[in-house]
Gaussian input, Z-matrix of N, CA and C with variables (Angstrom, degrees):
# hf/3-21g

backbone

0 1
 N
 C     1     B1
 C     2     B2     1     A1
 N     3     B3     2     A2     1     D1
 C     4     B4     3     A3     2     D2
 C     5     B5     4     A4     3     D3
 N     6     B6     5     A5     4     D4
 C     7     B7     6     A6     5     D5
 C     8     B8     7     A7     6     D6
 N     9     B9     8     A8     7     D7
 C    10    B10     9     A9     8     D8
 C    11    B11    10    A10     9     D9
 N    12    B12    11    A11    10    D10
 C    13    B13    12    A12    11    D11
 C    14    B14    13    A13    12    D12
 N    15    B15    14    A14    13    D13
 C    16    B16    15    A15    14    D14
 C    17    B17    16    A16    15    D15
 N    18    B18    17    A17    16    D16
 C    19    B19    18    A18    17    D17
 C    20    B20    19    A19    18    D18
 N    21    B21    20    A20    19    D19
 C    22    B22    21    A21    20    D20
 C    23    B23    22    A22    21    D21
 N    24    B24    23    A23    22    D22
 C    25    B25    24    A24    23    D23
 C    26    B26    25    A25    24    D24
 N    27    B27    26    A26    25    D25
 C    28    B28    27    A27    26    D26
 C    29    B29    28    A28    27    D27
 N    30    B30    29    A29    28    D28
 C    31    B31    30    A30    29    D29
 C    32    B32    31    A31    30    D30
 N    33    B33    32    A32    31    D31
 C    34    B34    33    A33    32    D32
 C    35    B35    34    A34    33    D33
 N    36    B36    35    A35    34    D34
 C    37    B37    36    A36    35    D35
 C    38    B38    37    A37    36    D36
 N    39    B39    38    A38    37    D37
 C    40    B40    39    A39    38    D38
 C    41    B41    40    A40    39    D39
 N    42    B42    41    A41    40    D40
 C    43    B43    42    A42    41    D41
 C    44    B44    43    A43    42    D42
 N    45    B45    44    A44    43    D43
 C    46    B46    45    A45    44    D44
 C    47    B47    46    A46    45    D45
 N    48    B48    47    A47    46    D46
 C    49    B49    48    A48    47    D47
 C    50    B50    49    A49    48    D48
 N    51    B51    50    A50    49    D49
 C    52    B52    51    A51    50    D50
 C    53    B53    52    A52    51    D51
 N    54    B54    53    A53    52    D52
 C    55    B55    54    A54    53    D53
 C    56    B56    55    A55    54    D54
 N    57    B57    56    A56    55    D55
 C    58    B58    57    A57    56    D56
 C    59    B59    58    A58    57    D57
 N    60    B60    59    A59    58    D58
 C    61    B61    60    A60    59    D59
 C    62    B62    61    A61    60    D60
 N    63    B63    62    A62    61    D61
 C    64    B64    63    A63    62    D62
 C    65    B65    64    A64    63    D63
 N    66    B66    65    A65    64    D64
 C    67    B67    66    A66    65    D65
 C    68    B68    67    A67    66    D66
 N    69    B69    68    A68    67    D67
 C    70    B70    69    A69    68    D68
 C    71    B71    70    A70    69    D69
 N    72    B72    71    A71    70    D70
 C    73    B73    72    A72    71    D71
 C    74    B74    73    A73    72    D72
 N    75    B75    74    A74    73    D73
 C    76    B76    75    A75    74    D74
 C    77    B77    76    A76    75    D75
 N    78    B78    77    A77    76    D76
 C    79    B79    78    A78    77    D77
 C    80    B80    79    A79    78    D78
 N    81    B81    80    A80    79    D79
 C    82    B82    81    A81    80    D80
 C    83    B83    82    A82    81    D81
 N    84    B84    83    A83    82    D82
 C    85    B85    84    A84    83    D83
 C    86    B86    85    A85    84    D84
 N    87    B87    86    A86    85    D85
 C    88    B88    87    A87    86    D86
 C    89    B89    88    A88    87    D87
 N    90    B90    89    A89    88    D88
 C    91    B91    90    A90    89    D89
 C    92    B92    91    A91    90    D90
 N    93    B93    92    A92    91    D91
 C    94    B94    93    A93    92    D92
 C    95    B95    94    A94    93    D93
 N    96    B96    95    A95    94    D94
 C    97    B97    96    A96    95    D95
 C    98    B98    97    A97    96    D96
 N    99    B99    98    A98    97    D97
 C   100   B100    99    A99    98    D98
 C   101   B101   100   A100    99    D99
 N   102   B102   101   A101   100   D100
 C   103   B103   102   A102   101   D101
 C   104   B104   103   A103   102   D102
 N   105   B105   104   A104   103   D103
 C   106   B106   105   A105   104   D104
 C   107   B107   106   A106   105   D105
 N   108   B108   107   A107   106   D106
 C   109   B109   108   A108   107   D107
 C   110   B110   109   A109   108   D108
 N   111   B111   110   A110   109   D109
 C   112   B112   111   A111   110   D110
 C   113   B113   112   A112   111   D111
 N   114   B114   113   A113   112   D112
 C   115   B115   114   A114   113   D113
 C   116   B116   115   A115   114   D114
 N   117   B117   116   A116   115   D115
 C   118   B118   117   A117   116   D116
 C   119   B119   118   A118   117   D117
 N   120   B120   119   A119   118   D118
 C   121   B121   120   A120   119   D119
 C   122   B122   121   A121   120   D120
 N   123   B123   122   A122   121   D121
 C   124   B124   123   A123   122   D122
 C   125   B125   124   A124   123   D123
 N   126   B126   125   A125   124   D124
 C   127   B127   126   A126   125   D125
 C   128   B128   127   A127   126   D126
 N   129   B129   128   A128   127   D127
 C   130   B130   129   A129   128   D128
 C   131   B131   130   A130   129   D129
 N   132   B132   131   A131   130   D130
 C   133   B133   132   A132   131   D131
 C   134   B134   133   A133   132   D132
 N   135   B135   134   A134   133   D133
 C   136   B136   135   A135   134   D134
 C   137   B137   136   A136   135   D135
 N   138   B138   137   A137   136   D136
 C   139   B139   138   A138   137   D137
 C   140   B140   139   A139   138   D138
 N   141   B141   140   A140   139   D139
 C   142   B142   141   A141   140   D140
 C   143   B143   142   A142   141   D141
 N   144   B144   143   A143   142   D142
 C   145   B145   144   A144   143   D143
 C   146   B146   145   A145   144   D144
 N   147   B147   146   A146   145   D145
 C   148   B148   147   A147   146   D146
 C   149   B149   148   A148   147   D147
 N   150   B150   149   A149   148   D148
 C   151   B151   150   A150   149   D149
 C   152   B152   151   A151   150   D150
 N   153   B153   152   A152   151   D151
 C   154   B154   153   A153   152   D152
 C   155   B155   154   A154   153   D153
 N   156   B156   155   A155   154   D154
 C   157   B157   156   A156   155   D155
 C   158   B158   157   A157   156   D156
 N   159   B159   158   A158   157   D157
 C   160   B160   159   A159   158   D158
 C   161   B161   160   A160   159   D159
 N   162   B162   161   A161   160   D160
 C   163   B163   162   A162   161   D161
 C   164   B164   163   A163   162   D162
 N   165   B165   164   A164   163   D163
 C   166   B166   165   A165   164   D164
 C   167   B167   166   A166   165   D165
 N   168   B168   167   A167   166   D166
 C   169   B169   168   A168   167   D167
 C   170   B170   169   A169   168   D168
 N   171   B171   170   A170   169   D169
 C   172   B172   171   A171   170   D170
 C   173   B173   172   A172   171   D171
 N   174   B174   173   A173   172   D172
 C   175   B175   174   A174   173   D173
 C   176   B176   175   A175   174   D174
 N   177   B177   176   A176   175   D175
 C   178   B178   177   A177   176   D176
 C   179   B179   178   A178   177   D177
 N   180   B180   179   A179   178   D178
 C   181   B181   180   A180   179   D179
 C   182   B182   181   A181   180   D180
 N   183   B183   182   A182   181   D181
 C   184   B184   183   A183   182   D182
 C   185   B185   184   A184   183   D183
 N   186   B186   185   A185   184   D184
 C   187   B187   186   A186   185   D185
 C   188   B188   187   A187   186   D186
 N   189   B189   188   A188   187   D187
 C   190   B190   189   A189   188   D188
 C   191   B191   190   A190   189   D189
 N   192   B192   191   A191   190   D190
 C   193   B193   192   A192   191   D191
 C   194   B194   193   A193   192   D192
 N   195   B195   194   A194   193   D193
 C   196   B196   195   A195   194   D194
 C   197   B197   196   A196   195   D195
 N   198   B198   197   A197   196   D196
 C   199   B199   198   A198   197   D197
 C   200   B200   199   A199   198   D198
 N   201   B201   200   A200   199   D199
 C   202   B202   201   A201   200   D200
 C   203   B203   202   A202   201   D201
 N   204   B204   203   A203   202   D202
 C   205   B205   204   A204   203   D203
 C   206   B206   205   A205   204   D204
 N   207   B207   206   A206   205   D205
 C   208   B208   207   A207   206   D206
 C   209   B209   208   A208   207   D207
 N   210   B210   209   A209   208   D208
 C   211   B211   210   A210   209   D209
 C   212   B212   211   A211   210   D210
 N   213   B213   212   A212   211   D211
 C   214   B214   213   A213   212   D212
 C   215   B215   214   A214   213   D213
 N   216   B216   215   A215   214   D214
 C   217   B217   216   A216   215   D215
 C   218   B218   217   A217   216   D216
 N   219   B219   218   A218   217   D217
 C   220   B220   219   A219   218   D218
 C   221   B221   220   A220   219   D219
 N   222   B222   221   A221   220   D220
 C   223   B223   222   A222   221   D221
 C   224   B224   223   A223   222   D222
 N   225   B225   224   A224   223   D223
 C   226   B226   225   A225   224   D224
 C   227   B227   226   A226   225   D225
 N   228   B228   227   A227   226   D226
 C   229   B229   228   A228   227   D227
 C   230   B230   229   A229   228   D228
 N   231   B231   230   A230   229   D229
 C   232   B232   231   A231   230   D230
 C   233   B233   232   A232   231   D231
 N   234   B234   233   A233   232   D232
 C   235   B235   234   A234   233   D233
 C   236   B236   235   A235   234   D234
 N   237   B237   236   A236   235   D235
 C   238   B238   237   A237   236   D236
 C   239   B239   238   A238   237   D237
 N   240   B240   239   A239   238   D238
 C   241   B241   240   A240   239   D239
 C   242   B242   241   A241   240   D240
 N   243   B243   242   A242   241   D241
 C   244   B244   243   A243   242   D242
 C   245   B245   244   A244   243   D243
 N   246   B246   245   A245   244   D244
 C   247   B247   246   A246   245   D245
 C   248   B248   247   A247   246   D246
 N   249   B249   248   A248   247   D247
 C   250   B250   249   A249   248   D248
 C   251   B251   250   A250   249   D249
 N   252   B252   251   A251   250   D250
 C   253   B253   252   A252   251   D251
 C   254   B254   253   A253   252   D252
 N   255   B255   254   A254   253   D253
 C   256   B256   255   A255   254   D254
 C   257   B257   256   A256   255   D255
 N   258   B258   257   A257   256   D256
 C   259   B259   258   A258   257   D257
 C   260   B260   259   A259   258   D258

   B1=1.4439
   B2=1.5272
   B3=1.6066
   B4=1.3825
   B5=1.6872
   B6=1.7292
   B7=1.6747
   B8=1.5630
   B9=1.3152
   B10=1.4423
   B11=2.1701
   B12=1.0518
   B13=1.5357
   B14=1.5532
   B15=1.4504
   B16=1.6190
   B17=2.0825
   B18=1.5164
   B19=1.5044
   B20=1.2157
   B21=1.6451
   B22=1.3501
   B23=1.8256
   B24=1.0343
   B25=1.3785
   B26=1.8109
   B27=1.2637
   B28=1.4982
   B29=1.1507
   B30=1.8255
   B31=1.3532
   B32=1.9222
   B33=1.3796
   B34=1.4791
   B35=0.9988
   B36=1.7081
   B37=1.4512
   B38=1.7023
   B39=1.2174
   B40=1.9948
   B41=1.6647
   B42=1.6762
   B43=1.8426
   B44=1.7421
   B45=1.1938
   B46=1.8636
   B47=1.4480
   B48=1.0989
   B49=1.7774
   B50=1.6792
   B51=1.0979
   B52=1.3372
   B53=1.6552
   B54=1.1525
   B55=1.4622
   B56=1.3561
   B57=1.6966
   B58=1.9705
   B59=1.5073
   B60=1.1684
   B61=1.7580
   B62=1.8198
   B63=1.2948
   B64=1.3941
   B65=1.6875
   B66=1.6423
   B67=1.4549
   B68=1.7013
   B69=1.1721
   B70=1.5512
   B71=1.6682
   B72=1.0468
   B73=1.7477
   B74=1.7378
   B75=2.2086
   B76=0.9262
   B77=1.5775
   B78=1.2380
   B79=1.4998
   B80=1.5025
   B81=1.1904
   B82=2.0047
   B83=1.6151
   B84=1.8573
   B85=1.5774
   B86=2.0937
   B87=1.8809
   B88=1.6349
   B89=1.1738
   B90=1.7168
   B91=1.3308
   B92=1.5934
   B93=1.4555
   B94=1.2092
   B95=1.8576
   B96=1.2334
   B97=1.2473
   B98=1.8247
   B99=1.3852
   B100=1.6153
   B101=1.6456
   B102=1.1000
   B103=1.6714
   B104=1.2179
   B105=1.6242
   B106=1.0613
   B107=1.6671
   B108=1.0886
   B109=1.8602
   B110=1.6813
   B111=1.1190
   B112=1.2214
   B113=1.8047
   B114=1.0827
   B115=0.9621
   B116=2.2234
   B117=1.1451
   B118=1.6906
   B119=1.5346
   B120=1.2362
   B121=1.2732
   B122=2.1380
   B123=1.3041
   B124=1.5711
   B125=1.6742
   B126=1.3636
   B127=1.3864
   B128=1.4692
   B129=0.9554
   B130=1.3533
   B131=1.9277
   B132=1.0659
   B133=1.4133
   B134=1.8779
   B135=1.8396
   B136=1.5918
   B137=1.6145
   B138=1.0450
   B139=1.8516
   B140=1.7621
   B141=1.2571
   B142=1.3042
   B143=1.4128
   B144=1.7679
   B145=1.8992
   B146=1.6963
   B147=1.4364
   B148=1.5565
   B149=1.3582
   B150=1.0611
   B151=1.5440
   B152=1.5130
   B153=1.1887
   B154=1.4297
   B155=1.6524
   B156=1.8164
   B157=1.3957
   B158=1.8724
   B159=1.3190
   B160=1.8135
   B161=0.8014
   B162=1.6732
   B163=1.0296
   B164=1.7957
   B165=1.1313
   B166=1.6201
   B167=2.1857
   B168=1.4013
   B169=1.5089
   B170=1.2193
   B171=1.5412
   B172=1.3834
   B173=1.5797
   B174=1.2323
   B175=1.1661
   B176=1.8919
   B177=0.8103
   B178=1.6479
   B179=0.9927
   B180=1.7704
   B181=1.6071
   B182=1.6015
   B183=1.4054
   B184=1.4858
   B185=1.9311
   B186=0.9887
   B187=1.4042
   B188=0.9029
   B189=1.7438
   B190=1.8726
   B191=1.3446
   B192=0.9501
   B193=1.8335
   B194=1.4676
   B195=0.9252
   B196=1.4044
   B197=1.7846
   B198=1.5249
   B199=1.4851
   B200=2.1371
   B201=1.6935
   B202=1.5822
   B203=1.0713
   B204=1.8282
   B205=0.9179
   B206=1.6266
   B207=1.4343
   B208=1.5862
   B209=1.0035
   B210=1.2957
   B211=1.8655
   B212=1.4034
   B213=1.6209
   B214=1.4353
   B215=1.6297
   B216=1.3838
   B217=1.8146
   B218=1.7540
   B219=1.5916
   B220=1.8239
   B221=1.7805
   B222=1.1962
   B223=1.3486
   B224=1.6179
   B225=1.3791
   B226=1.2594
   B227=1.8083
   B228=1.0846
   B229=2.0533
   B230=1.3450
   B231=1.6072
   B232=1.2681
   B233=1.7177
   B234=2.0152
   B235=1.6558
   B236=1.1619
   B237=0.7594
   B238=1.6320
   B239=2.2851
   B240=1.3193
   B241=1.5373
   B242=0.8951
   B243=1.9417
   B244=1.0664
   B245=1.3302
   B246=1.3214
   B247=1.7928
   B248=1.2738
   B249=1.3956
   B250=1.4571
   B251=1.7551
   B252=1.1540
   B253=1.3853
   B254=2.0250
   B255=1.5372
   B256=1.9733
   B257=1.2224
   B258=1.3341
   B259=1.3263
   B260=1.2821
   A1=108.92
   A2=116.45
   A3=117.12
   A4=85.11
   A5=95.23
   A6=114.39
   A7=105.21
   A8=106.43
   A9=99.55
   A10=95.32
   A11=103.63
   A12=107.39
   A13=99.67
   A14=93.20
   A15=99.91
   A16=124.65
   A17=102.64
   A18=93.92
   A19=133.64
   A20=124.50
   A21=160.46
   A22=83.36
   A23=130.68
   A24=131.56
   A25=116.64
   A26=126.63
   A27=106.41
   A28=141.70
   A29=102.24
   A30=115.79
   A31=77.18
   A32=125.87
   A33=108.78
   A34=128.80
   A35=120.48
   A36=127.32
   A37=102.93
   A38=115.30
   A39=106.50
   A40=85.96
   A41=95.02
   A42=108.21
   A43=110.40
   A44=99.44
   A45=101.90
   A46=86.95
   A47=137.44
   A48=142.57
   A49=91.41
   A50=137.17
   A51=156.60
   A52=99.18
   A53=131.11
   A54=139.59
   A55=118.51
   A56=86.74
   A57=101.32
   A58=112.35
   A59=120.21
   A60=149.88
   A61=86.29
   A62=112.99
   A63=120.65
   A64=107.03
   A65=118.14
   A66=117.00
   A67=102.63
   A68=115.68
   A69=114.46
   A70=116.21
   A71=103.13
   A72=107.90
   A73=82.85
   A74=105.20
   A75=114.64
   A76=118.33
   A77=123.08
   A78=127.30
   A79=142.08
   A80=86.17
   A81=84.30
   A82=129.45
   A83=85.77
   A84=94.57
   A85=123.16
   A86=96.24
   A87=93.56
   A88=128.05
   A89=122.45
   A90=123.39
   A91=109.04
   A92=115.72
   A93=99.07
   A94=125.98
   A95=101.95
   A96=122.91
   A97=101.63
   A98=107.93
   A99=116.59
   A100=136.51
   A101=95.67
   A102=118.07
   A103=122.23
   A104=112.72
   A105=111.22
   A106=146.77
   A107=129.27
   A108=136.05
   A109=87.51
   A110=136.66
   A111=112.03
   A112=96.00
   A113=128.35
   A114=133.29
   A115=112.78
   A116=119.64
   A117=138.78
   A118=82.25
   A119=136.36
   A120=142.85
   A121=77.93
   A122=111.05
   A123=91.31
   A124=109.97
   A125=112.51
   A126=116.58
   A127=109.39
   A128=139.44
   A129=139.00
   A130=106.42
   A131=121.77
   A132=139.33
   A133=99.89
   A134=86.22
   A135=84.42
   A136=99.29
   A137=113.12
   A138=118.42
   A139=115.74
   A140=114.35
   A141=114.44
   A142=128.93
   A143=88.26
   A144=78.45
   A145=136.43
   A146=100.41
   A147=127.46
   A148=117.31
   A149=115.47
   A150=110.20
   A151=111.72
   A152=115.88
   A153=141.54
   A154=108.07
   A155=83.27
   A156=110.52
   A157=118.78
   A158=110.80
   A159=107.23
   A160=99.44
   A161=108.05
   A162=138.86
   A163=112.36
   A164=97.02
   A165=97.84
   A166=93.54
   A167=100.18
   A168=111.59
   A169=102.48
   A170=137.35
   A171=152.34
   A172=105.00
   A173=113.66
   A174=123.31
   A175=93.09
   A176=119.30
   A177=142.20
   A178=109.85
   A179=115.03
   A180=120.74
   A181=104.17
   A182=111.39
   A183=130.28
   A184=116.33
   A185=99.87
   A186=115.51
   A187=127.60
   A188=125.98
   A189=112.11
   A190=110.80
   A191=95.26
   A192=107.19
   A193=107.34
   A194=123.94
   A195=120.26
   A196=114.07
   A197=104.58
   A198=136.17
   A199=96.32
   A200=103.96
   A201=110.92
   A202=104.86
   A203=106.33
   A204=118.00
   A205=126.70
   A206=119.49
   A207=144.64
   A208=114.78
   A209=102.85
   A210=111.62
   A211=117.01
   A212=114.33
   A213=131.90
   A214=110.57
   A215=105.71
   A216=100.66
   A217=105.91
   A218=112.21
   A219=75.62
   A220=77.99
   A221=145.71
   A222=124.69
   A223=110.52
   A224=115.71
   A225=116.51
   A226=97.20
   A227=122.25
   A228=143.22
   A229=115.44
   A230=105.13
   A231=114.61
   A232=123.30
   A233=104.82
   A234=112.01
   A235=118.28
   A236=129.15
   A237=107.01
   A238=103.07
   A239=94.94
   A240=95.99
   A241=132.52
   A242=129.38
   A243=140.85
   A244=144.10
   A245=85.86
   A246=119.42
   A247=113.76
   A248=136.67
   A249=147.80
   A250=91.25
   A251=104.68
   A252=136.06
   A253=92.66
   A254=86.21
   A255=85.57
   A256=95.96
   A257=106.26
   A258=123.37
   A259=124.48
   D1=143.53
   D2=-166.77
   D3=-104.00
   D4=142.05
   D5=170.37
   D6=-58.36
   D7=169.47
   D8=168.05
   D9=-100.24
   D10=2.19
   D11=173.14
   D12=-138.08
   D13=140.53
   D14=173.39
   D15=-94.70
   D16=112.27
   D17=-169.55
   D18=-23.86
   D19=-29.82
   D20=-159.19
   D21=-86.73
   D22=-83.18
   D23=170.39
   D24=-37.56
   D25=-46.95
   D26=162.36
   D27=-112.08
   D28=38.50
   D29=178.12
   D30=-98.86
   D31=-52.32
   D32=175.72
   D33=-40.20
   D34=-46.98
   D35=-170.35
   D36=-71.42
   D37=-26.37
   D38=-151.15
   D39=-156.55
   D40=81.38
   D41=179.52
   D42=-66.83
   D43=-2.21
   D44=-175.13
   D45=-74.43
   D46=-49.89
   D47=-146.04
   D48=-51.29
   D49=118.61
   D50=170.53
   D51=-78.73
   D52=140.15
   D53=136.09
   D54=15.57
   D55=-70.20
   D56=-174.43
   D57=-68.15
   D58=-37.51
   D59=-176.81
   D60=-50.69
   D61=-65.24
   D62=-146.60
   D63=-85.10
   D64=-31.76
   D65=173.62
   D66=-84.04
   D67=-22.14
   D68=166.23
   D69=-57.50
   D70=-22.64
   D71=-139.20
   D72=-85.80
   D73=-53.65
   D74=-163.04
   D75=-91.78
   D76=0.83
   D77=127.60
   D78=-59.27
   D79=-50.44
   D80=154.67
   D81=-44.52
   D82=-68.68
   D83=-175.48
   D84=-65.91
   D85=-23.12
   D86=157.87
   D87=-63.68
   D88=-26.82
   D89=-179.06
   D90=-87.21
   D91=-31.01
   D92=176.99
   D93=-93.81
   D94=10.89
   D95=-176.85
   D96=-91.22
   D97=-57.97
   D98=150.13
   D99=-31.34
   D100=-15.87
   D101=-170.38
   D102=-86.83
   D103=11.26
   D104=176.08
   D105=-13.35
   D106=66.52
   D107=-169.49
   D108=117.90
   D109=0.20
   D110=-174.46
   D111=-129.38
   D112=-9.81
   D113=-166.96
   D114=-37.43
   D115=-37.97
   D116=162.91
   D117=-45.54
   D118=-90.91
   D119=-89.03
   D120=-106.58
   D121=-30.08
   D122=-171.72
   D123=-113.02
   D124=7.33
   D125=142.93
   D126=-79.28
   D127=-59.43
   D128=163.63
   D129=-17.72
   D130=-58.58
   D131=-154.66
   D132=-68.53
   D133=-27.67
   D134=-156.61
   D135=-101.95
   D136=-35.15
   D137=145.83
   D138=-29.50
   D139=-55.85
   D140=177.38
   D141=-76.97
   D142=-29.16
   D143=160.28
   D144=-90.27
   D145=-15.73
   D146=140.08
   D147=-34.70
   D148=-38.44
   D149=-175.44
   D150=-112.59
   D151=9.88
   D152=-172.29
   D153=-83.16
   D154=-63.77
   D155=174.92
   D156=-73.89
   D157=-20.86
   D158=149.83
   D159=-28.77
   D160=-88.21
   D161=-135.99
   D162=-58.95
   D163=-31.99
   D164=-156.00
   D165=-87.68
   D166=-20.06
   D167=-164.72
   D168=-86.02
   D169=-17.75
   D170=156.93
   D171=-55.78
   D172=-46.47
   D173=-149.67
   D174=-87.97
   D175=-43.94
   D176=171.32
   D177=112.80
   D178=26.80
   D179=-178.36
   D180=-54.43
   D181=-175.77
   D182=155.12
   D183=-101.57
   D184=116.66
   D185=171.49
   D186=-67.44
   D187=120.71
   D188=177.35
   D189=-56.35
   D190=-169.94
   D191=164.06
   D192=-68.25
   D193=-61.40
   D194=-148.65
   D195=-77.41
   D196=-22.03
   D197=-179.90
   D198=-69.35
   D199=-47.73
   D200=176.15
   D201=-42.97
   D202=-75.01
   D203=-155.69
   D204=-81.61
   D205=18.25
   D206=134.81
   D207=-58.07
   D208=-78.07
   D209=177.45
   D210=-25.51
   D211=-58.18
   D212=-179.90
   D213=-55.60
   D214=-50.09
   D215=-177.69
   D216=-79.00
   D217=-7.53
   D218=-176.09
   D219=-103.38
   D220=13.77
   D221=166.66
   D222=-86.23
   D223=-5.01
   D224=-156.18
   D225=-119.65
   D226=-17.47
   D227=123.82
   D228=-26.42
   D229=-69.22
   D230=-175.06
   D231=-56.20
   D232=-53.40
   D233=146.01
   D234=-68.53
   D235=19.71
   D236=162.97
   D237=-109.77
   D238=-42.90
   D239=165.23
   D240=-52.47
   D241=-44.64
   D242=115.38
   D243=40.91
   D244=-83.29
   D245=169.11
   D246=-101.09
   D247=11.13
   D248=167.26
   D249=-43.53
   D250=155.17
   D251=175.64
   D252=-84.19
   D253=156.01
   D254=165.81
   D255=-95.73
   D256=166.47
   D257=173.07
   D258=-105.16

C-alpha cells in the first residue's frame, strides 16, 4: 500500500524522525489505511497499546512489539507536530 506521504519526504521535512519513528509511522498508517470500515477501531487499538507501552517503559518493563511499535508512531506524531510550520 502507497502512503499518502512518502518516508523519503518526512525524514526531509522533520530531521528528528529516527529510523524507528519513520518504519513505525509507515506501518501504522498502512494498517490503518487498510482498515477499511474499521479504520476508528484500529487506531484506537494502537493508541492503547501506545499507552501500554508508557506505561510499561516508565516502569522499565519490556515492551511487546506492537506496544514499541505504538510508542514509536505516536512519538514520531508528536515530532512531526512539533516541527509543524505556523500557520
Amino acid at each position: 500500500m502507497r502512503l499518502p506521504v512518502e518516508p523519503e519526504r518526512l525524514r526531509r521535512r522533520y530531521p528528528s524522525l529516527s529510523d524507528e519513528d519513520l518504519a513505525a509511522f509507515a506501518e501504522v498508517s498502512a494498517r490503518v489505511l487498510a482498515a477499511t470500515g474499521a479504520r476508528g477501531r484500529v487506531l484506537a487499538g494502537v493508541m492503547s497499546a501506545a499507552l501500554r507501552g508508557r506505561e510499561k517503559e516508565a516502569a522499565g518493563a519490556t515492551l511487546d512489539g506492537e506496544e514499541r511499535t505504538a510508542l514509536a508512531y505516536t512519538r514520531a506524531l508528536s515530532k512531526m507536530q512539533d516541527g509543524a510550520p505556523d500557520a
